[in-house]
C-alpha positions in Angstrom: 0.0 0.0 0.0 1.5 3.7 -0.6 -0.2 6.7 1.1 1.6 8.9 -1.4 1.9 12.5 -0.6 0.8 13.7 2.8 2.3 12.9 6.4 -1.4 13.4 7.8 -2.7 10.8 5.5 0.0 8.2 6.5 -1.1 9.1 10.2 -4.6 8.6 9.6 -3.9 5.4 8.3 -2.1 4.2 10.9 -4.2 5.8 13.9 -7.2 3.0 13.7 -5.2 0.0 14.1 -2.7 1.9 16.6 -5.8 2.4 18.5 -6.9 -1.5 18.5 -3.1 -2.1 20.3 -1.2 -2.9 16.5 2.2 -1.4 16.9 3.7 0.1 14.2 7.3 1.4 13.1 7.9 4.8 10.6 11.2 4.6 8.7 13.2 7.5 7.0 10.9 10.0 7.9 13.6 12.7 9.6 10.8 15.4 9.7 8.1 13.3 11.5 8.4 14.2 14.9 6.6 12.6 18.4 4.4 15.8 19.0 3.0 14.9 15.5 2.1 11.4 16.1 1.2 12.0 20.0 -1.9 14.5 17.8 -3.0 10.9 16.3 -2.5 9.0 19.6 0.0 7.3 18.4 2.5 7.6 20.7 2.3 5.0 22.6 2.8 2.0 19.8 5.0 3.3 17.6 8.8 3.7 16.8 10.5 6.5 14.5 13.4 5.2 12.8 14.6 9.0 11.5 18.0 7.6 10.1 18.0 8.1 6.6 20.4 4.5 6.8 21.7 3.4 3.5 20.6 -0.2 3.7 16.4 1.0 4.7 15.5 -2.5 3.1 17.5 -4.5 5.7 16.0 -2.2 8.6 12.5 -2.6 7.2 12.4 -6.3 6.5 13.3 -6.9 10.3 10.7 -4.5 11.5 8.3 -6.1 9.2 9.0 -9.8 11.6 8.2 -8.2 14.8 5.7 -5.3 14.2 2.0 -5.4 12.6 2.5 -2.0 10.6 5.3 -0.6 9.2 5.6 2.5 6.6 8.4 4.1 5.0 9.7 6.5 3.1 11.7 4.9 0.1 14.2 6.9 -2.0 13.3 8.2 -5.0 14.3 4.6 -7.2 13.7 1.5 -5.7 14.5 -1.5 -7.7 11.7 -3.3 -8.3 13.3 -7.2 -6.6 13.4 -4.8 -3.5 9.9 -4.4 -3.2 9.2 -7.8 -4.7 11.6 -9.2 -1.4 9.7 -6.6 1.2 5.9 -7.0 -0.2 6.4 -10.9 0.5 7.7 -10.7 3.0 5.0 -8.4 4.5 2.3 -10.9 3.2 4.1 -13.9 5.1 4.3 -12.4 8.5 0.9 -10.8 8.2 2.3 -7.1 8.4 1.0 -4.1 6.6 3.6 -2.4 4.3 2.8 1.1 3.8 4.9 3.3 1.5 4.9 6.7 0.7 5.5 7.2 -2.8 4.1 4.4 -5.2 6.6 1.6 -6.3 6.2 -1.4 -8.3 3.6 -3.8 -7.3 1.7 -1.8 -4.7 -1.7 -3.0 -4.5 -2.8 0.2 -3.2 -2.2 3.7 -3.8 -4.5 6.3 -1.4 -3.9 10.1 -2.7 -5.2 13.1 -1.4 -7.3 14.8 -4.5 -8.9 17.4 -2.5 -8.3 19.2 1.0 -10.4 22.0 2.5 -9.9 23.7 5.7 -12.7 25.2 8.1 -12.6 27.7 10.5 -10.4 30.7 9.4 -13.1 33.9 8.0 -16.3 32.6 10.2 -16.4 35.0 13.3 -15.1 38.5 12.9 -14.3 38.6 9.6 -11.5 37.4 7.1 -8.5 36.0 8.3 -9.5 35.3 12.4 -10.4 32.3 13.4 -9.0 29.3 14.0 -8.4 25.9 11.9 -11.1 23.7 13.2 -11.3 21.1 10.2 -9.9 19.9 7.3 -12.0 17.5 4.5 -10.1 15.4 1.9 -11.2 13.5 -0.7 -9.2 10.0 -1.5 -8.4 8.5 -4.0 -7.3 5.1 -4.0 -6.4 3.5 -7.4 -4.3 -0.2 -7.8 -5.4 -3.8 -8.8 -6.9 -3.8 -4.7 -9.2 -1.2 -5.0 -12.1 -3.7 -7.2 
């Protein structure tokens, strides 16, 4: 699966199993901090891995034995017999492989097409307010979305 191009969609993906006691492990993603993930509740069940390590497949496939999520942020190329290797892996030990750019053979791809935010203008005029809410619309696309 790929949550391809927002932090707060990879976080809303992960929250609803976090919540059900899954744990879950984020890898190469310097910029994600705990403050962001304690504002899903996920702080509790889940492990940063900020290293931007040169050998991510290694790190992943061993997080993928012990862990029931695990999503990273792959380089720009990844050869496809990389994924190949961590997608069956994933599938053997029952864990979910989230990505955040597409690769080869993702099932899934989830996107946001759409993103509104409410609250700023309402009240005393333009510009006060506060951001109370944001809308997206998804879309998901891949041979597991029929």
């Amino acid at each position: 699966m790929a949550a391809a191009g927002s932090t707060s969609l990879l976080l809303t993906l992960l929250a609803e199993p976090m919540a059900s006691g899954s744990w879950a492990a984020v890898i190469r993603m310097p910029q994600l901090g705990a403050v962001a993930a304690s504002e899903y509740s996920l702080d509790l069940h889940l492990r940063l891995c900020r290293a931007r390590c040169p050998d991510w497949p290694t790190v992943v496939a061993a997080l993928i034995d012990g862990l029931d999520l695990v999503a990273v942020a792959p380089p720009t190329e990844v050869p496809a017999g990389v994924t190949r290797s961590l997608m069956a892996r994933a599938r053997q030990r029952g864990t979910v492989l989230v990505s955040t750019r597409p690769w080869p053979g993702c099932d899934v791809t989830v996107r946001i097409v759409d993103r509104r935010w409410l609250g700023l203008g309402q009240g005393r005029g333009r510009g006060w307010g506060r951001l109370r809410l944001q809308r997206v619309t998804l879309a998901a696309t891949g041979r597991g979305t029929g």
